[in-house]
Structures are given as C-alpha cells and as structure tokens.
C-alpha positions in Angstrom: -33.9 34.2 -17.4 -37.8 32.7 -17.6 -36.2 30.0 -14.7 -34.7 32.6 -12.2 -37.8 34.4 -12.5 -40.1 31.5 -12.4 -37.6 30.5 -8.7 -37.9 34.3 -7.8 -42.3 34.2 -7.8 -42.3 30.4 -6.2 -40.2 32.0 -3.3 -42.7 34.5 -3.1 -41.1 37.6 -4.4 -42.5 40.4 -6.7 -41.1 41.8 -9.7 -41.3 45.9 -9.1 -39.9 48.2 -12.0 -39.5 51.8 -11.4 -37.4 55.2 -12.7 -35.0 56.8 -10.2 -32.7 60.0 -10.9 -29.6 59.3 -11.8 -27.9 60.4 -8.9 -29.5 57.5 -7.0 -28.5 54.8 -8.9 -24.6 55.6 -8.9 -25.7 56.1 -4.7 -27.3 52.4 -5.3 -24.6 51.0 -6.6 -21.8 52.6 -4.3 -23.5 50.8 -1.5 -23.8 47.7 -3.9 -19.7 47.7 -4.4 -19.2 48.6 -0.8 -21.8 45.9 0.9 -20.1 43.2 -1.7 -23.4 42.7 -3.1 -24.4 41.0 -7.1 -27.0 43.3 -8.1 -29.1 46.9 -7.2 -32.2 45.1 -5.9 -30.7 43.5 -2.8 -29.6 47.5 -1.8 -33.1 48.2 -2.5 -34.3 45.6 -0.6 -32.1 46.5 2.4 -32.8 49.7 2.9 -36.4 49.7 2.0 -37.0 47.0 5.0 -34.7 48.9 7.2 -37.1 52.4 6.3 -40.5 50.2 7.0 -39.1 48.6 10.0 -38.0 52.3 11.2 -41.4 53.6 10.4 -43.0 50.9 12.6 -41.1 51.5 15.3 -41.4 55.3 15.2 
C-alpha cells in the first residue's frame, strides 16, 4: 500500500478522508457499479469536478 500511495503524491494527488451518511455511500457506490468503476474515490472525483466546473460556469 506505502508504494500506491507514494505513486498517488508523485502524481500530485492528495489523500482527503471524510464521514458521509450512509445513504450516500450506497448512492456512491451505485454510480461506482453502474459507471464500471474500481473504487468510491473516482465517483468522488467525478462528480466533485463536474460540481466545481458547474460553479464556474454559473
């Protein structure tokens, strides 16, 4: 795990840890199944670019 993490902060990535309800994670990983995505953070990722990107267009 030390190596993917070690790739992850070379790449320029961020480690972020937070709680969410429950109800969102199942949401998460609906979307994760659906979208044929490995894990929750790449859902997270998505749709927290596609929110900032909205906000700076709005």
């Amino acid at each position: 795990m030390k190596a993917h993490r070690a790739r992850q902060a070379a790449s320029g990535r961020q480690q972020v840890s937070c709680w969410l309800p429950a109800d969102l994670v199942e949401r998460i990983d609906q979307l994760k199944k659906q979208r044929g995505l490995r894990a929750r953070a790449e859902v997270i990722e998505q749709e927290l670019r596609r929110l900032i990107e909205a906000e700076t267009r709005a």
